[in-house]
C-alpha positions as CSV (number, residue, x, y, z in Angstrom):
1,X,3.5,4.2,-25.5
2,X,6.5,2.9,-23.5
3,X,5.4,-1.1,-22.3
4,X,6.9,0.3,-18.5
5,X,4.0,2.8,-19.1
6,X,1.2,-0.1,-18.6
7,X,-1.1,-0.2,-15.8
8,X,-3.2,-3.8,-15.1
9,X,-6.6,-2.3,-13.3
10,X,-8.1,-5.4,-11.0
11,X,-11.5,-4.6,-9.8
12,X,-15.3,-6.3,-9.8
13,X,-17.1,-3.1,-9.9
14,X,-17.1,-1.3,-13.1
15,X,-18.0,2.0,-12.5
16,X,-14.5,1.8,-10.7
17,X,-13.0,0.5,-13.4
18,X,-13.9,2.9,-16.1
19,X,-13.1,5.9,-13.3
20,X,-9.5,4.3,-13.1
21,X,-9.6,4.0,-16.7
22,X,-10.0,7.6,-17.7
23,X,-8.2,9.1,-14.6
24,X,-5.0,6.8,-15.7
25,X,-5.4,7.2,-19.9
26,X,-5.7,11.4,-19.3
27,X,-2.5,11.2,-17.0
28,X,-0.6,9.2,-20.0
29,X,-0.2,5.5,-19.0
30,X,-1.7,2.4,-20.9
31,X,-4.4,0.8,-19.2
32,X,-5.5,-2.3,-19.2
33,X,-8.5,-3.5,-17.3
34,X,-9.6,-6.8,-15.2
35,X,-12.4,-7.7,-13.6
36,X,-11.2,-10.1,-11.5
37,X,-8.0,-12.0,-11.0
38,X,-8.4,-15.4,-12.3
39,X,-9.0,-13.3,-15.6
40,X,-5.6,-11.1,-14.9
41,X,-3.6,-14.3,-13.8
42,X,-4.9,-16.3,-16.9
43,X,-3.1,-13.7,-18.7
44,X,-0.4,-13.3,-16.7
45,X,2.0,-14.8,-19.2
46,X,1.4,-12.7,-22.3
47,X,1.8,-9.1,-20.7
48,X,4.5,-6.6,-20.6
49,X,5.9,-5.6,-17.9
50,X,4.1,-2.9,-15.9
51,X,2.0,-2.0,-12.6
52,X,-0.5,-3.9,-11.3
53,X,-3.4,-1.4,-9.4
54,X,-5.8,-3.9,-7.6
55,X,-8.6,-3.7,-4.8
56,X,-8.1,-5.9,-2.0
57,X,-11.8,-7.3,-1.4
58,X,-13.1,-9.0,-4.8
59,X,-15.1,-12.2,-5.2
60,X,-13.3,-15.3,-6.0
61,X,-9.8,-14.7,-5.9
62,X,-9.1,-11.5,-4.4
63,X,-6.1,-8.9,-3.4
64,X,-4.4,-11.2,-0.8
65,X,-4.5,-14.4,-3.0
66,X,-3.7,-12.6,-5.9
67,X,-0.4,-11.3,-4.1
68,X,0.5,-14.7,-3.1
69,X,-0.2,-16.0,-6.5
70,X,2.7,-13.6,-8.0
71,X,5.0,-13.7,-4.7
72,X,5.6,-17.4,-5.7
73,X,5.5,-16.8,-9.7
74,X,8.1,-16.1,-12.1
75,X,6.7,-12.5,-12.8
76,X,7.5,-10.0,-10.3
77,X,5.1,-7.3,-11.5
78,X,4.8,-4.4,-8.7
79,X,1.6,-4.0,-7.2
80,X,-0.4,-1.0,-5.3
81,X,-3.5,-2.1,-3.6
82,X,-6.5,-0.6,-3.3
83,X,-8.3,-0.8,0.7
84,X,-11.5,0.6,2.2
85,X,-11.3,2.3,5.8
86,X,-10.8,-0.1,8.5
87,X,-8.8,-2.0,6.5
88,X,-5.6,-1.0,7.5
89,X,-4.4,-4.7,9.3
90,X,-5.7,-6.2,5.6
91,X,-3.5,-3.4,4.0
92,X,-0.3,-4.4,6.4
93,X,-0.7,-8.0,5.4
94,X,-0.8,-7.3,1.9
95,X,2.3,-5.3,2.2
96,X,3.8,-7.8,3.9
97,X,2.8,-10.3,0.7
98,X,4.9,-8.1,-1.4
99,X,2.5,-5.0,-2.0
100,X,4.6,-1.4,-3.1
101,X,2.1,0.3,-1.8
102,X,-1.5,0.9,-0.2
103,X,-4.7,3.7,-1.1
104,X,-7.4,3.5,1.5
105,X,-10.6,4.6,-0.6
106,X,-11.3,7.0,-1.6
107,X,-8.2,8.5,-2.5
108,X,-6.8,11.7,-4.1
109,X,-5.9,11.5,-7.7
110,X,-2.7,12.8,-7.8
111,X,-1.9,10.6,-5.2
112,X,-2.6,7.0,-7.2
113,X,-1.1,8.5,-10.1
114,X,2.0,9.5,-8.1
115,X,2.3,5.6,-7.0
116,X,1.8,4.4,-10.1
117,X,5.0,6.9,-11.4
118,X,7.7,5.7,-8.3
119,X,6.2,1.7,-9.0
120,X,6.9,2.2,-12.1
121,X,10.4,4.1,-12.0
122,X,11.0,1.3,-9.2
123,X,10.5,-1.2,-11.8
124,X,12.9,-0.3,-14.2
125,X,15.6,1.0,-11.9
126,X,15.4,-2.8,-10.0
127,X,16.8,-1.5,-6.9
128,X,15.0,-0.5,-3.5
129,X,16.0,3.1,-3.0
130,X,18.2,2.5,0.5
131,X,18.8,5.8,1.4
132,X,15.0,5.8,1.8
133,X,15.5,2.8,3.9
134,X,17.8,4.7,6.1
135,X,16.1,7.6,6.5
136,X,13.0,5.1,7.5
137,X,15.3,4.0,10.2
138,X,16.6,7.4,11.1
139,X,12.9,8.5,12.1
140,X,12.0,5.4,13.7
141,X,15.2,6.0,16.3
142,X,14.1,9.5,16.9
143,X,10.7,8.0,18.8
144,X,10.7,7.5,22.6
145,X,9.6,3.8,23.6
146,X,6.6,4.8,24.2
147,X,5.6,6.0,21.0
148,X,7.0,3.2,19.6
149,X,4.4,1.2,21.2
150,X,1.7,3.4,20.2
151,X,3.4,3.3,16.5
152,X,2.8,-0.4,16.6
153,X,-0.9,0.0,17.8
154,X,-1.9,2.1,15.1
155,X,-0.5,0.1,12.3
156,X,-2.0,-3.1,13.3
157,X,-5.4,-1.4,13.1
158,X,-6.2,-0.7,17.4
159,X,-8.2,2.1,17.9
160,X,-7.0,5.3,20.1
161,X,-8.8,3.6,22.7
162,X,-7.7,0.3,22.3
163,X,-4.1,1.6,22.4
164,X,-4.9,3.5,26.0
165,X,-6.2,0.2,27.8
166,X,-3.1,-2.1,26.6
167,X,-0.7,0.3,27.8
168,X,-3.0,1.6,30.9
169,X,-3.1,5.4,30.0
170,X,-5.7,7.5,29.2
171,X,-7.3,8.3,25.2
172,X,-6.1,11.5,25.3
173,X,-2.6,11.0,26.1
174,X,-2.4,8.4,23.3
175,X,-3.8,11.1,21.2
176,X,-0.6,13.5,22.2
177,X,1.9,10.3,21.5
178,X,-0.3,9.7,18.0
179,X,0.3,13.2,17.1
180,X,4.1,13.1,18.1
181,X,4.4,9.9,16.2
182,X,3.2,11.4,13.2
183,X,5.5,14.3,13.3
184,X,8.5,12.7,13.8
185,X,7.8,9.8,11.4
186,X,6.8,13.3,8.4
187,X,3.3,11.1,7.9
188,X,0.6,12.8,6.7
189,X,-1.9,9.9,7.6
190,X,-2.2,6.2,9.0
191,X,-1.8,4.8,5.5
192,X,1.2,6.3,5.3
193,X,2.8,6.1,8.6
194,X,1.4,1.9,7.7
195,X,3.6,1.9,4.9
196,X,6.9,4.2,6.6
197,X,6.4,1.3,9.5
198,X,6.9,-1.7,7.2
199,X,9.7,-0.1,5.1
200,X,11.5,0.3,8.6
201,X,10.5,-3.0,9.4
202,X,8.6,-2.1,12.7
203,X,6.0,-4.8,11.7
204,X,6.9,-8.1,12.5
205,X,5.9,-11.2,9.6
């Protein structure tokens, strides 16, 4: 097994750890687990290189320190986390730490294990893909002001309604700019129309 073939599993609850286990070990990586991540960091130093898979809310040090932690280390490991719903503003903050990527729970299979493949491949190629980048941008220019702003109020975690009484129009025509937004932005759900905002750097540090 291929060291760029690891996975590092973070999470305090094992029945979610063993899930990831055997989901991960049938698809063909090597995992390793954690249950939290003082244990991971105390370890830090002695693994290969590989992906990192953690949850965001964990006693002790948890998702967001963690992130921090390996921002300012020496080993730049690349790192999915794992959110619940109505996390999405803690899932924008954590990309902003350095986060590849985001799951809100639960999540399709196919789906981590398709992260896991482009972290990894990301990894070893050590380049950003910028023709990704461009087309990021491309998208982004193809939205009207308007659902620009709405853009912005659905990555920061506002609600439909929310959006309607900052911008003084109604629910339902917020509902028509969401859909629009999500057409022209090809997202197939707020997590990732979260994570084509921050690659096009519509979310401000």
């Amino acid at each position: 097994m291929s060291h760029s073939n690891t996975v590092y599993v973070i999470d305090d609850d094992p029945a979610m750890r063993d899930s990831l286990e055997f989901l991960l070990g049938a698809a063909g990586f090597n995992v390793r687990l954690f249950d939290s991540a003082q244990v991971f960091l105390d370890q830090l130093e002695n693994l290969d290189a590989g992906c990192v898979v953690t949850d965001v809310r964990m006693p002790g040090i948890d998702g967001m320190e963690l992130l921090r932690r390996l921002r300012s280390g020496a080993r730049k490991l690349p790192v999915i986390v794992m959110t619940g719903h109505g996390d999405v503003p803690l899932a924008v903050e954590a990309m902003k730490l350095g986060a590849l990527d985001f799951l809100e729970k639960p999540f399709e299979d196919d789906r981590l294990i398709g992260m896991i493949q482009a972290a990894l491949a990301e990894c070893e190629s050590g380049s950003k893909n910028e023709a990704l980048s461009a087309d990021m941008a491309a998208r982004v220019a193809s939205l009207t002001q308007r659902e620009r702003q709405v853009m912005q109020g659905l990555v920061t975690g506002q609600s439909n309604k929310a959006i309607a009484r900052e911008y003084d129009i109604s629910p339902r025509t917020v509902e028509v700019y969401r859909a629009n937004v999500m057409t022209k932005m090809q997202a197939g759900n707020l997590s990732e129309l979260v994570r084509f905002a921050i690659r096009a750097g519509i979310v401000e540090d």
